[in-house]
C-alpha positions in Angstrom: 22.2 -36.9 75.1 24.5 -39.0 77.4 28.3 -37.3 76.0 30.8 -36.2 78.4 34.2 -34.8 77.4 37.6 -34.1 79.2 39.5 -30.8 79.8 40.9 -29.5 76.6 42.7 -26.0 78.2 45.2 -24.4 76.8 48.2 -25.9 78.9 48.2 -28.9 76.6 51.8 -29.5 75.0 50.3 -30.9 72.2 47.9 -28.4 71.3 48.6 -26.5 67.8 49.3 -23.0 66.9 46.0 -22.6 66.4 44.5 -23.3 69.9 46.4 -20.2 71.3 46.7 -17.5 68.2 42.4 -18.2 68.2 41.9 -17.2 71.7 44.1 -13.6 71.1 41.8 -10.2 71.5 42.3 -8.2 68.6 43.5 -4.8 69.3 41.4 -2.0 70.1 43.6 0.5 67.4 42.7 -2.4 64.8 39.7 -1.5 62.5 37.1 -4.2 62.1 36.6 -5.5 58.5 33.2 -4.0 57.1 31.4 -6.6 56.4 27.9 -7.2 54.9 25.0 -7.6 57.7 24.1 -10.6 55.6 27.2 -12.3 55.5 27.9 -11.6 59.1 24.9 -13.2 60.5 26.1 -16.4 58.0 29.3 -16.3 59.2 27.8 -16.8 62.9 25.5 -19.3 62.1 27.9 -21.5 60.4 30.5 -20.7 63.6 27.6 -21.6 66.0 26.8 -24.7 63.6 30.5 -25.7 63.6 31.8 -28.7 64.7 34.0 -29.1 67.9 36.7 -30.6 65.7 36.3 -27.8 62.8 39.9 -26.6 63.9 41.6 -30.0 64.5 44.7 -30.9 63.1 43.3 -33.8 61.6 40.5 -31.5 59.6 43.4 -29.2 58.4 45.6 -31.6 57.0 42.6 -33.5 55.6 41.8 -30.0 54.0 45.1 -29.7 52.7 45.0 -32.9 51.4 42.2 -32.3 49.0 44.3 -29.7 47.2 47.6 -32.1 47.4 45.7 -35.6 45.9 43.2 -35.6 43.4 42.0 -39.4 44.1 41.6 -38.5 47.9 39.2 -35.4 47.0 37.2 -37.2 44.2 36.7 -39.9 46.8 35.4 -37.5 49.3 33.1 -35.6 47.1 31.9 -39.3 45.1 30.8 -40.1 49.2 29.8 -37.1 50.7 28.4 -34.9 47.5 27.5 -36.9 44.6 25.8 -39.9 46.8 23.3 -37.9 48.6 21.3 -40.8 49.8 25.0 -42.0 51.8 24.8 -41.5 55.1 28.0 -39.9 56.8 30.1 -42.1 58.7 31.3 -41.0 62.6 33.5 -38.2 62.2 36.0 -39.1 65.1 38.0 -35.8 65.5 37.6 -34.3 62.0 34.8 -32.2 60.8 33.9 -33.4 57.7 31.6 -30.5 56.3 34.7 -28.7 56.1 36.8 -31.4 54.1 34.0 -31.2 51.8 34.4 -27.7 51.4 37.8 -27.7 50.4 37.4 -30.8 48.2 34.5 -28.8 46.3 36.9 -25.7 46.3 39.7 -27.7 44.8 37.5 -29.3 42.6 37.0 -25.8 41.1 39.9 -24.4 41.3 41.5 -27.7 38.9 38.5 -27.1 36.8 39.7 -23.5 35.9 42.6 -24.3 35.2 42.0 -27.8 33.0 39.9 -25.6 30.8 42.6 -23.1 30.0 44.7 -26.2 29.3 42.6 -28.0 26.8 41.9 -24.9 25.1 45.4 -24.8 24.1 45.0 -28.7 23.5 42.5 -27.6 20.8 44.4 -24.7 19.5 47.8 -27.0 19.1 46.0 -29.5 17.2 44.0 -26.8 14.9 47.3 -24.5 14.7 50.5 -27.2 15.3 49.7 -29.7 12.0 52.5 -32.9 12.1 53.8 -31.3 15.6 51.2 -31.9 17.6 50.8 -36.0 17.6 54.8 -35.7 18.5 53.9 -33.7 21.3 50.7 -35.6 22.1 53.0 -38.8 22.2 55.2 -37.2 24.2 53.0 -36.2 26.9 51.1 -39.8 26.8 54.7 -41.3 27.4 55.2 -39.3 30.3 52.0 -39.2 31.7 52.5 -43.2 32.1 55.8 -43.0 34.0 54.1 -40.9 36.0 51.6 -43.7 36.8 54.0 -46.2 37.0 55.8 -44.3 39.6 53.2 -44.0 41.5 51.8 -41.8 43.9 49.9 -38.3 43.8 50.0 -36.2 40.6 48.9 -32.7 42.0 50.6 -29.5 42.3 53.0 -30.7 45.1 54.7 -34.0 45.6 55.8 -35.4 49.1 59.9 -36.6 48.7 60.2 -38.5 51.7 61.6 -42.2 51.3 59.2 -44.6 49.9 56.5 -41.7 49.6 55.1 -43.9 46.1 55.0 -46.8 47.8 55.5 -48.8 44.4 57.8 -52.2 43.5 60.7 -52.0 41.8 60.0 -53.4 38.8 57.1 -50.9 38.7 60.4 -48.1 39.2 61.8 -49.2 36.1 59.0 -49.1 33.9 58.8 -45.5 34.9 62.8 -44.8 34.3 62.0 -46.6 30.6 58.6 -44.7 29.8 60.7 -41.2 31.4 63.4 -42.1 28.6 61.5 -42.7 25.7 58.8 -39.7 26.7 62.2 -37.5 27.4 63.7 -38.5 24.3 60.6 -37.9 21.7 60.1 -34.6 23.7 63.8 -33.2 23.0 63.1 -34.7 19.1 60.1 -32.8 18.5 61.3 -29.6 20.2 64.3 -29.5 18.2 62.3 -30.4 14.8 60.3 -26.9 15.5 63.0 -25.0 16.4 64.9 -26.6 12.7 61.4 -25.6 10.9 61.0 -22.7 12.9 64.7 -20.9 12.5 65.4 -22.8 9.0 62.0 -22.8 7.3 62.1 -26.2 6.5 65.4 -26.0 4.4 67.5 -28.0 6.9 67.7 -31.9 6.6 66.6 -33.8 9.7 69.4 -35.7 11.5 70.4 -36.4 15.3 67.4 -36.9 17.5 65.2 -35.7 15.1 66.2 -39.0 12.8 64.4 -40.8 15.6 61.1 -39.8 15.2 58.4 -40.6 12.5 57.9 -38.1 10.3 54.7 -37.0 11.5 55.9 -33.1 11.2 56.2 -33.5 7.5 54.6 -31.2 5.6 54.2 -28.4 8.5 55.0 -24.9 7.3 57.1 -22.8 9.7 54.0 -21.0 10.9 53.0 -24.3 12.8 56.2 -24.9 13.9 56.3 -21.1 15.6 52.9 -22.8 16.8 54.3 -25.9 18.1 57.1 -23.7 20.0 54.3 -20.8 21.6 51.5 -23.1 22.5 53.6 -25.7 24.9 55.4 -22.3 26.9 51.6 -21.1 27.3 50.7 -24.7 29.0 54.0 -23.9 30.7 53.0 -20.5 32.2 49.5 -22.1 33.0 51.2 -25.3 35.2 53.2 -22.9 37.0 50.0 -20.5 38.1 48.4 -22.8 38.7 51.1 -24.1 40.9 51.4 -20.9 42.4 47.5 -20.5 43.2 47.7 -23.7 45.2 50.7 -22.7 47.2 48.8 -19.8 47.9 46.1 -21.5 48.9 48.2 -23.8 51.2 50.1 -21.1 52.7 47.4 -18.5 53.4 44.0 -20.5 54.1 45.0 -23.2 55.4 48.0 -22.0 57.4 47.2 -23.2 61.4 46.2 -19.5 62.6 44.2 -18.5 59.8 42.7 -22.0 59.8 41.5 -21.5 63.1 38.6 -19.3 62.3 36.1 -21.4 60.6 33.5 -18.5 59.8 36.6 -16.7 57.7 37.1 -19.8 55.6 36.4 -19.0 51.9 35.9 -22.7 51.1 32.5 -22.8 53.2 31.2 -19.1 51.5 30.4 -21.4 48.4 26.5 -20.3 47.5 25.7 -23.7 46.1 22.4 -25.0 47.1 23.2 -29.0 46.8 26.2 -27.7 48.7 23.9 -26.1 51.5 21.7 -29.4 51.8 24.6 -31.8 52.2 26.3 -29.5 55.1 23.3 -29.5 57.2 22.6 -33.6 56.9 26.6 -34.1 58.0 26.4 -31.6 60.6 23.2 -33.3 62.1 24.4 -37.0 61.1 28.9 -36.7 61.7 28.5 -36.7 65.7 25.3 -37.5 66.7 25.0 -40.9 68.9 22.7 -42.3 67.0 24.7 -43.9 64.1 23.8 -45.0 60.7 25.8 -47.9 59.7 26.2 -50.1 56.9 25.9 -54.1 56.5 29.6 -54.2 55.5 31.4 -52.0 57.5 29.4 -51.2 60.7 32.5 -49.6 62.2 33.1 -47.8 59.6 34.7 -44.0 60.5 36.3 -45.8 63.9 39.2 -47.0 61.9 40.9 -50.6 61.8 39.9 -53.7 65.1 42.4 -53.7 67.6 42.2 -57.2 69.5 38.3 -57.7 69.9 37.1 -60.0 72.1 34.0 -61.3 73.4 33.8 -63.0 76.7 30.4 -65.1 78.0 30.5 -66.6 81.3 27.5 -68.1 83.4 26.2 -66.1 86.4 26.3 -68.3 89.8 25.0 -67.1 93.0 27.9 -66.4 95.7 27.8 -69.0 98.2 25.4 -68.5 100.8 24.1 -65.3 99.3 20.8 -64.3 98.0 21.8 -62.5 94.3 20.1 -59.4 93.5 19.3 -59.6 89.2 21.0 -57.9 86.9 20.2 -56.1 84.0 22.4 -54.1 81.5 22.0 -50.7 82.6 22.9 -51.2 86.3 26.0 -52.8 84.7 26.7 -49.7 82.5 26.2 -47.6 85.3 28.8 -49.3 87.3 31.4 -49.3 84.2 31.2 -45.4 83.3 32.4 -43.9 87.0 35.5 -46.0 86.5 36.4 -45.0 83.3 35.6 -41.0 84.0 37.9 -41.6 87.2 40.6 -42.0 84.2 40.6 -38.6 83.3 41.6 -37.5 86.9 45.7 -36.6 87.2 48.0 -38.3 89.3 49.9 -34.7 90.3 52.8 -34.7 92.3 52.1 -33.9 95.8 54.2 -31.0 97.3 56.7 -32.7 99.4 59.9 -31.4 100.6 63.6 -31.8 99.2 65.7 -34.9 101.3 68.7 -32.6 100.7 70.7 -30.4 102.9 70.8 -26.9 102.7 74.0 -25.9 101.1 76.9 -24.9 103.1 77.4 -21.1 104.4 78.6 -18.8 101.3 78.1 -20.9 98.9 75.5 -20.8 95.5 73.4 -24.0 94.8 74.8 -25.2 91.1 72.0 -24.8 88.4 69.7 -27.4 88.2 70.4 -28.8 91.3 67.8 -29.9 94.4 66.2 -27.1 96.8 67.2 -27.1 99.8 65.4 -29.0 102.5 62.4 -27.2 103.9 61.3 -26.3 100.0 58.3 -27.3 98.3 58.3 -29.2 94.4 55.6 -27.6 92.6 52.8 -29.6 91.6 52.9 -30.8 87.7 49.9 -30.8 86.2 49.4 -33.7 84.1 49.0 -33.9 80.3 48.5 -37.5 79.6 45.4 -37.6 77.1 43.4 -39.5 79.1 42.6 -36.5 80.9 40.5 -35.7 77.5 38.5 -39.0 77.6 35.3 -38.8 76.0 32.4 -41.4 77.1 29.1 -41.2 75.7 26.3 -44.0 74.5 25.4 -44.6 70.9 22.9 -46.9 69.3 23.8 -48.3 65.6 20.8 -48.4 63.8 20.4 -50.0 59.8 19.2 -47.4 57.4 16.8 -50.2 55.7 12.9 -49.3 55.3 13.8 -45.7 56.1 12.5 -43.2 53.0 15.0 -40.2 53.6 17.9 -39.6 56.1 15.9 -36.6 57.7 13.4 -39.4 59.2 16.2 -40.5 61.4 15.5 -39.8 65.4 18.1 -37.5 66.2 16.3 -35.6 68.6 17.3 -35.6 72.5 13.8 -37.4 73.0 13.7 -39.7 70.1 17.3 -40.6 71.2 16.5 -41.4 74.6 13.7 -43.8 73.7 15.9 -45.4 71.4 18.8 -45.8 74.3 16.0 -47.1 76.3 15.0 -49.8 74.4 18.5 -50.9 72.6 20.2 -51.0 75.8 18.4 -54.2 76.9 17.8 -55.7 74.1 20.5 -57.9 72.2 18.8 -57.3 68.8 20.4 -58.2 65.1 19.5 -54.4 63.9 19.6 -52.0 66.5 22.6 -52.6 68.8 23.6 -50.3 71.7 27.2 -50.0 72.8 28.9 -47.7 75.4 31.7 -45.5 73.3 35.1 -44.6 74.9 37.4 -42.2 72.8 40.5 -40.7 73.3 41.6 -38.3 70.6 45.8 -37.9 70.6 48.7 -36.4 68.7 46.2 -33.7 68.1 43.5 -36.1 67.0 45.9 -38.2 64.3 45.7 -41.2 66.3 42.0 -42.1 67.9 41.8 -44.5 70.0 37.9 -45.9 70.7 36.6 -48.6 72.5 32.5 -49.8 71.9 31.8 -51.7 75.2 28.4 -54.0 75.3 27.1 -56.2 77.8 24.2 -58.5 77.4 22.5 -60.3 80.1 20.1 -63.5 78.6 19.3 -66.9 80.2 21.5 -66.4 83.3 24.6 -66.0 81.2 26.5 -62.5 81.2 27.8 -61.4 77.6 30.7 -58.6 77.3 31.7 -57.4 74.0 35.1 -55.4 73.8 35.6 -53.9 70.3 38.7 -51.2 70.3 39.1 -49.6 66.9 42.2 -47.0 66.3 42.8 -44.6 63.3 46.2 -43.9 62.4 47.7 -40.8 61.8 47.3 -38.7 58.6 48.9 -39.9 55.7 52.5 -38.1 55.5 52.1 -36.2 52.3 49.4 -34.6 53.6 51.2 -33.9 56.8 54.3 -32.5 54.9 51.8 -29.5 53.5 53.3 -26.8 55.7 57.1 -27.8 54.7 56.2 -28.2 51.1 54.7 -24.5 50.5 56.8 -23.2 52.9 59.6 -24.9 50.6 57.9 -23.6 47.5 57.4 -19.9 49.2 61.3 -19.3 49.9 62.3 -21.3 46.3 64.2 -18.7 43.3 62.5 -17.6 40.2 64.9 -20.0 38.5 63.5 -23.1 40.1 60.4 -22.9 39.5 60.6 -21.9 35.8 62.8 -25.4 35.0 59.8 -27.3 37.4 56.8 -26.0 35.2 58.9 -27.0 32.2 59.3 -30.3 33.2 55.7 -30.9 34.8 54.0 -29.3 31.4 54.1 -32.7 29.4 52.8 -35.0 32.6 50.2 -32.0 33.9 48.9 -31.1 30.0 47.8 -34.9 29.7 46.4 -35.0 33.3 44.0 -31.8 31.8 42.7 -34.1 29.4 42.2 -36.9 31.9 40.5 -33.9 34.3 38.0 -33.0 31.8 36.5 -36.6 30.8 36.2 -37.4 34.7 34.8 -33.7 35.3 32.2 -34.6 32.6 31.7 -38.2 34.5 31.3 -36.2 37.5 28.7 -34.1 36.4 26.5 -36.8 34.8 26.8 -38.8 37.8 26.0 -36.1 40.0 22.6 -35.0 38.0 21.9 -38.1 35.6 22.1 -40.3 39.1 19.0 -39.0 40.5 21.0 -39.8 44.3 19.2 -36.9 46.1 15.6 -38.9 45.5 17.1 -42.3 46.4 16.5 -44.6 49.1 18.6 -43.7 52.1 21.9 -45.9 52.6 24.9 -46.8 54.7 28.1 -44.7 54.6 30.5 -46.4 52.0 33.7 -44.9 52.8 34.7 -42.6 55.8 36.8 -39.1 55.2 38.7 -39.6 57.9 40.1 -43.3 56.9 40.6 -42.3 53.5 43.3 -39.8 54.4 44.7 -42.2 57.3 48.4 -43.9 57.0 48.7 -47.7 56.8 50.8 -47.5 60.1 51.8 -45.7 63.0 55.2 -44.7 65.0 56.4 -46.8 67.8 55.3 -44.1 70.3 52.0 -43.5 69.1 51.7 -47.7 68.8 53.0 -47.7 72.4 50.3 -44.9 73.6 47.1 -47.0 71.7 48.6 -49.8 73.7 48.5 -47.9 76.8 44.9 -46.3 76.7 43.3 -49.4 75.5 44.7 -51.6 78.6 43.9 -48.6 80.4 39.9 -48.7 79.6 39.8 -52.5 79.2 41.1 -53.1 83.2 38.0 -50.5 84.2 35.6 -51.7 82.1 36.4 -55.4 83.6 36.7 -53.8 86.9 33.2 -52.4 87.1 31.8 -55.6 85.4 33.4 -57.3 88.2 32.1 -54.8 90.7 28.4 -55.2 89.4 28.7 -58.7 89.7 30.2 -58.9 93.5 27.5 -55.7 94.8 24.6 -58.0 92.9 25.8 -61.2 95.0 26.7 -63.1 92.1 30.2 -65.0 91.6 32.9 -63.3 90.3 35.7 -65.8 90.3 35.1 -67.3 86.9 34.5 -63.9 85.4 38.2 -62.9 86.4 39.8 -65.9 84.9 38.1 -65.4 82.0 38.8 -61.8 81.5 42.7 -62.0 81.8 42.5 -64.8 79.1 40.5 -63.5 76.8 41.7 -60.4 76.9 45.5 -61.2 76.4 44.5 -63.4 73.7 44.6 -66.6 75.4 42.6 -69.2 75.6 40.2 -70.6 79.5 40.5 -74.2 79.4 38.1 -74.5 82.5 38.8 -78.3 83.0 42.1 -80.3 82.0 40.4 -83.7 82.8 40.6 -86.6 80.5 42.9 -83.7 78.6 45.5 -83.5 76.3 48.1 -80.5 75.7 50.6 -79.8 73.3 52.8 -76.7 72.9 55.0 -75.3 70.1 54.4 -75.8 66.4 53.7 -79.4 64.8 52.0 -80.9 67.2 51.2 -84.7 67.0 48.2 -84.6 70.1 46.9 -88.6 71.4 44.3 -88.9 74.4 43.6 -92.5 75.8 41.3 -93.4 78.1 41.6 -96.6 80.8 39.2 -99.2 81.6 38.8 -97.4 85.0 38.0 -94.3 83.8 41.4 -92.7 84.5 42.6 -90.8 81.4 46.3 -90.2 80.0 47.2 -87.6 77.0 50.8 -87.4 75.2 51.6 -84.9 73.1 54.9 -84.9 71.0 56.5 -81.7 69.7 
């Protein structure tokens, strides 16, 4: 398998925690964990089985972001787990088995706990009479100013500035349905405290006056009820809480993160569970690529400027042109590109300035003297990670399971072989360029394919980038870190004014858990025809945009690879014998998003907006063009 990756050592300033506390001996005074032989030999399969990216940023805050949105992790389990028959889409940089893993954990862990909730759901409505439809309306007034705010609903919510992302007028439905909700939540606690202290001999007024008199008729018993049951949803929002900060804060913290075969999430016993991990570890990285009709990019991330250039090839002028075919080509393209990993370090030259006088100390900071060496900086620019490898896109149509797929080094080589010089519909060949920054948040790839047919040369430039990690996943480490150092105090008033929002989300939970299950074994998706990925992990738990420095560093490594790839086209073409002059016209306008006007005769041009373009032509030929702006 033609894949060739870059130097990822340790002196990288970008690298995480992780990278370093992973490679640390463990002390010889430190007893090793008894563990079962069975689990151990597990634990080193799945290591050995791992993914390269199973400790990348990118994979950890995807992890935590399965615990932190609910939408994100149904969507991930709907793709990868429930749809069987999906094929995965390229995992750049993340290990999606992983993701899973968590999503499937979380999934449990909210199961748990929406169970204890709507079995005090049933208890209030047996025990709570008149109290619990005020409460019920309560929590359904609530529960929709949380949607109308927007945003995630889980355990933890990001606070940066526009973190809901929502209009304003969609802000002030919320404040109204907050009021109302607020305001029938204060009535009905203060009608079972009045039945509760009183026994029912009190007259309603205040607040209470507001409300229907649903609670009519509701002995003090129920009203005790009405008071208990809503502190024990309380208590159960706040464990819950606290379980997921736990899990935030201990599992998914960068250095215990960085030991994959430790990671409870991938223990689970489930043998569905089993099945899908070893199709996405054989399908996530392998060059052969299963795409879908749709979206055959999909997992690359969003088109950056593609362009497709076709220009005819003319023998150099007194020359006898050697032909080409698209391999020679390819081989010519990938030296240059590798030579893009190599550093430009500082050369060890000496200082231009004097020595200092006699007696005196050179001030900190300052030059050596003359006669001194610099010292060499090794460069960190992540082009020095540059991965280049071939891939062939093939359509899952006719195929009768995903393990029929030609992974194999051999059945991948054939299928190189005859893709790379064929421009088929189908089966398409391309040569893949990837550059994985800001600890793999922002990818960077490039699919390059060149296509010789009926003398004409065909080059296909297709750069794809994935933006960073949505930022309330990123924010996971200040947010339990946040809830870790928080009072006592603090969290008690949070859990009592989450109870009413997260008690209706339990009901919601339990009808989609019950959706999720007959989908899951009603669908009959493990026995269906094989299909294209739908949606990709990684782009589901990207941001909409990007940083002006990581904008600015796309911008750089895609110039970067698209001046060598035109420079070995151009080098193919001049070794061969064949012309190269229109090529490089071409290229430069294509490429910057122009336009090759390759003859101006009998022309006319117009520039700016609102054009009004004439061309007349003279008896004699001669042509004239006017153009008014």
């Amino acid at each position: 398998m033609a894949n060739t990756r870059g130097d990822h050592s340790s002196g990288d300033a970008y690298s995480s925690v992780s990278d370093h506390s992973a490679r640390l001996p463990r002390s010889r005074s430190e007893p090793s964990p008894a563990v079962p032989s069975s689990r151990t030999a597990a634990s080193s399969r799945a290591a050995a089985d791992a993914s390269p990216y199973a400790t990348s940023e990118a994979t950890r805050l995807l992890c935590a972001g399965a615990y932190l949105d609910d939408d994100f992790r149904d969507a991930v389990v709907d793709e990868l787990y429930v749809h069987e028959e999906r094929a995965v889409a390229p995992s750049l940089g993340i290990d999606a088995v992983r993701v899973l893993a968590h999503a499937l954990r979380a999934r449990r862990l909210e199961a748990c706990w929406t169970a204890v909730l709507v079995s005090l759901w049933v208890l209030d409505f047996l025990l709570a009479q008149g109290f619990f439809y005020l409460f019920l309306i309560s929590c359904a007034l609530l529960l929709l100013a949380a949607w109308a705010r927007g945003g995630a609903m889980g355990a933890f919510r990001a606070d940066y500035p526009g973190a809901d992302g929502v209009t304003l007028t969609r802000r002030r439905a919320a404040a109204l349905l907050r009021v109302l909700g607020s305001l029938t939540l204060l009535s009905y606690v203060l009608s079972a405290l009045t039945q509760a202290l009183t026994d029912g001999q009190s007259e309603p007024g205040g607040l209470q006056s507001l409300v229907p008199g649903l609670a009519t008729g509701a002995d003090t018993t129920a009203a005790w009820f009405a008071l208990v049951i809503p502190a024990a949803m309380a208590a159960t929002v706040a464990l819950h809480r606290e379980h997921v900060a736990r899990v935030l804060a201990g599992d998914l913290e960068p250095e215990t993160f960085a030991d994959p075969a430790a990671d409870p999430a991938e223990r689970f016993e489930g043998g569905r569970f089993q099945r899908v991990r070893a199709l996405i570890r054989r399908e996530q990285h392998s060059p052969v690529i299963l795409y879908h009709d749709r979206h055959p990019f999909l997992g690359a991330g969003t088109a950056h400027d593609t362009w497709t250039l076709a220009v005819e090839l003319r023998p150099r002028e007194g020359g006898d042109p050697v032909p080409l075919d698209n391999r020679v080509i390819l081989e010519r393209i990938r030296p240059l590109v590798e030579k893009l990993r190599t550093p430009s370090a500082q050369a060890t030259a000496p200082a231009q300035n004097t020595a200092p006088a006699q007696g005196t100390t050179p001030a900190q900071g300052s030059t050596p003297a003359q006669g001194t060496a610099r010292p060499v900086v090794e460069s960190r620019d992540r082009l020095r990670g540059l991965e280049l490898d071939e891939c062939v896109f093939l359509k899952v149509t006719g195929l009768r399971s995903r393990s029929f797929v030609p992974y194999g080094e051999a059945d991948f080589a054939r299928e190189r072989a005859e893709a790379v010089e064929e421009g088929g519909e189908i089966r398409r060949h391309f040569l893949r360029i990837r550059v994985g920054a800001w600890r793999e948040e922002v990818v960077t790839t490039v699919f390059v394919r060149v296509h010789t047919q009926g003398g004409m040369l065909m080059l296909e430039f297709a750069p794809h980038v994935l933006r960073p990690i949505r930022p309330d996943f990123r924010a996971v480490d200040r947010l339990s870190d946040s809830h870790r150092r928080g009072g006592l105090p603090g969290k008690v008033i949070w859990a009592l004014g989450r109870t009413p929002t997260a008690a209706g989300r339990a009901v919601i939970h339990a009808v989609r858990s019950t959706a999720f299950l007959w989908r899951m074994y009603a669908g009959g998706y493990e026995a269906a025809i094989p299909d294209g990925p739908w949606a990709s992990v990684r782009e589901l738990g990207s941001d909409t945009g990007a940083s002006l420095f990581q904008e600015m560093d796309v911008s750089r490594y895609l110039k970067s690879v698209e001046d060598r790839v035109a420079n070995g086209v151009r080098r193919a073409l001049d070794e061969a014998g064949w012309e190269t002059g229109e090529f490089e016209q071409k290229v430069i306008n294509v490429s910057g998003g122009g336009v090759f006007i390759e003859s101006a005769e009998h022309s006319a041009f117009g520039f700016g907006d609102h054009n009004t373009i004439s061309n007349t032509t003279g008896s004699n030929g001669a042509g004239g063009g006017h153009g008014d702006g």
